[in-house]
matplotlib code that plots the C-alpha trace (Angstrom):
import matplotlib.pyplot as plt

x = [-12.3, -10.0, -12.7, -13.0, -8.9, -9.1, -11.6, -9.8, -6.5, -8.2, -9.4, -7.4, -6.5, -9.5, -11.7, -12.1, -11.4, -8.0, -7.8, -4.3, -4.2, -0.5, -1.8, -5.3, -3.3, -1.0, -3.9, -6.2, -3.2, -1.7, -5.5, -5.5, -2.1, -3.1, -6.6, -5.7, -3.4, -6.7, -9.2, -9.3, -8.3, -6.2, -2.6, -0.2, -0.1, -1.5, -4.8, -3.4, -1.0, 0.9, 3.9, 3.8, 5.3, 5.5, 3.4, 4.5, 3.7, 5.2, 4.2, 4.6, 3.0, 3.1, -0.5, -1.1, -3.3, -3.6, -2.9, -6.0, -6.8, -8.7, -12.7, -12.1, -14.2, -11.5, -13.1, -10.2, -10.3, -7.5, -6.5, -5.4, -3.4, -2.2, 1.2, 4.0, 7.6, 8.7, 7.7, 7.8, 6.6, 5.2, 2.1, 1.1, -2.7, -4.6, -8.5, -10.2, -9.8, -12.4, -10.5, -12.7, -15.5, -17.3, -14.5, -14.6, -15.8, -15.0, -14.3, -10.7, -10.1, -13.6, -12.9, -15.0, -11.6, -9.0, -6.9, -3.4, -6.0, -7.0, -2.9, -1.7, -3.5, -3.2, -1.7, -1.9, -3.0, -5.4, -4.5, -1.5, -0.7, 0.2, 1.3, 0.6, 1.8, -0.7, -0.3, -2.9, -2.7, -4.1, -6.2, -8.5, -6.5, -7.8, -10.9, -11.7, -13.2, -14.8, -12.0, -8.9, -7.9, -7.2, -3.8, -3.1, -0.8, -2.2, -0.7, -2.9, -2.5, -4.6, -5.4, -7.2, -9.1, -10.8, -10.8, -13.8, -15.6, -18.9, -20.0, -20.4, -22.3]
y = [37.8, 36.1, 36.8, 40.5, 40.4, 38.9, 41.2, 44.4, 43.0, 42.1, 45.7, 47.7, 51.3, 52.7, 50.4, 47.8, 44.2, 42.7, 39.5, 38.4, 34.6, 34.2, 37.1, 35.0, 31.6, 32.5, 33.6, 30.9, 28.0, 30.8, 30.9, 26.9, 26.5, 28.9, 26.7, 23.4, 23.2, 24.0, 21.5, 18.1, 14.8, 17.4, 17.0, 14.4, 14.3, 11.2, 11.1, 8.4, 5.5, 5.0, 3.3, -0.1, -3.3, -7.4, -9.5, -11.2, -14.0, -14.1, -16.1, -14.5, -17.6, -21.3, -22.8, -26.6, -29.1, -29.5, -26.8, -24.9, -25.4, -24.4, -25.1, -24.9, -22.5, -20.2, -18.5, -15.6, -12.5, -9.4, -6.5, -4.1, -0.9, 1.0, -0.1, 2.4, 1.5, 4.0, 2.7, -1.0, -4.1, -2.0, -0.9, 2.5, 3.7, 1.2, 0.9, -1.9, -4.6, -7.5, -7.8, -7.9, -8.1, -11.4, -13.1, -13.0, -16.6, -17.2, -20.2, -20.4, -19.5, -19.4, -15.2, -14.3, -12.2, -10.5, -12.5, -11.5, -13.3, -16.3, -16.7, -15.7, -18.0, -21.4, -23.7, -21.6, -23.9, -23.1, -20.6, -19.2, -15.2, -14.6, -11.3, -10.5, -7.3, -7.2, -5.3, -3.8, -6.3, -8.9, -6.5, -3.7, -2.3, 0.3, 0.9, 2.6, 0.3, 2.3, 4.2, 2.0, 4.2, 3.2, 1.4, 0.7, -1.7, -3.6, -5.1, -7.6, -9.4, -12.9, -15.0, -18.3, -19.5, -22.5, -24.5, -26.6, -28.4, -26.2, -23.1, -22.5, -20.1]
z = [-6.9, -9.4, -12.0, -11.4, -11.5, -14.6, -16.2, -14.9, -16.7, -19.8, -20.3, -23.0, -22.9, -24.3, -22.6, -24.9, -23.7, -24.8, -23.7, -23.4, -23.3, -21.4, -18.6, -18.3, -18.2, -15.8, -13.7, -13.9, -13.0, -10.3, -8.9, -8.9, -7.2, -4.5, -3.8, -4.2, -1.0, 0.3, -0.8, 1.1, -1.0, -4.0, -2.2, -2.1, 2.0, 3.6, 5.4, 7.9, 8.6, 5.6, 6.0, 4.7, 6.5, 5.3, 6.2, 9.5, 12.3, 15.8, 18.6, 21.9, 23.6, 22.9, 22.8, 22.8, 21.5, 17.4, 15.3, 13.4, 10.4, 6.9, 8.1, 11.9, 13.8, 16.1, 19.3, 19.7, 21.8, 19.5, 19.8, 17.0, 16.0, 13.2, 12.0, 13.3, 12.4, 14.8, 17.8, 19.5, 18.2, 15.3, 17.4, 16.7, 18.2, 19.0, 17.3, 18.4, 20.9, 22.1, 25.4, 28.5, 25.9, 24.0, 22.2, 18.2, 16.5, 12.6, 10.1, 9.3, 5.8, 5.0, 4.1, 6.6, 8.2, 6.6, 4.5, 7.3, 9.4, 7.3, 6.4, 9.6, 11.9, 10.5, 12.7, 15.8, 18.8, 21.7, 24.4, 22.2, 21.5, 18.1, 16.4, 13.4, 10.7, 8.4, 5.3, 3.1, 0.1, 3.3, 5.2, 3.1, 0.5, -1.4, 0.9, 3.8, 6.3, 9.4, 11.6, 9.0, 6.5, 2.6, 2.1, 5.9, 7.4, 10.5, 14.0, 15.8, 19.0, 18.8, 21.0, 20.4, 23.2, 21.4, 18.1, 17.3, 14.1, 14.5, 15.6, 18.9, 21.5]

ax = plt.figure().add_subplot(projection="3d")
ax.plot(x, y, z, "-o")
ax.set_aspect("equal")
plt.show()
């Protein structure tokens, strides 16, 4: 359509084609401003959670026994959500949870977690609830990982049910 436009405009009185170069640019970049509104990924608006919060520990339950540790293997059951600043504790929807499910087993700072995870959990002792606002710089940055959009900031409930030496079943 724009092209037809274009062409009908361009053509002089006696039919011959006059392009005028300020008529055809002001076309083309109107033509583009009307579309681009309109084309996923060209705007400025975000595609999810966006609002960015400091990294952050709380415990919401005292565990006891020694504290974990770089190299210890931590049996935890989380639950997580998308950071919202407008509601409570920061918890916006949640996306994942291991509650009622198999709990989660990993080797403290080893990097086999996020790095809110690695950072955040170090000297958290059995049978404790820790929160934890994760944001992007510690969790996935850039990157979309599964249903967590680029550049997202992170709540987490933990709880860690054991710490051992070696990996357990």
């Amino acid at each position: 359509m724009l092209h037809s436009l274009v062409g009908a405009l361009a053509m002089g009185a006696g039919g011959d084609q006059v392009i005028n170069l300020r008529v055809l640019r002001f076309l083309v970049l109107a033509g583009l401003t009307a579309v681009i509104p309109f084309v996923p990924g060209c705007t400025k608006a975000p595609t999810g959670p966006s609002t960015y919060a400091a990294f952050a520990q709380t415990d919401l339950r005292a565990g006891s026994g020694p504290g974990a540790a770089t190299g210890n293997v931590l049996t935890v059951h989380y639950t997580a959500w998308f950071y919202d600043a407008s509601n409570a504790e920061g918890k916006g929807v949640q996306f994942e949870t291991s509650a009622g499910g198999t709990p989660f087993q990993f080797v403290l700072g080893s990097g086999q977690v996020i790095g809110g995870w690695d950072r955040g959990l170090v000297g958290m002792q059995a049978g404790g609830l820790r929160r934890l606002v994760i944001p992007p710089s510690l969790a996935y940055g850039p990157v979309r990982n599964r249903v967590i959009p680029p550049n997202t900031t992170l709540v987490f409930e933990i709880q860690l049910v054991k710490i051992a030496t070696t990996v357990t079943q």
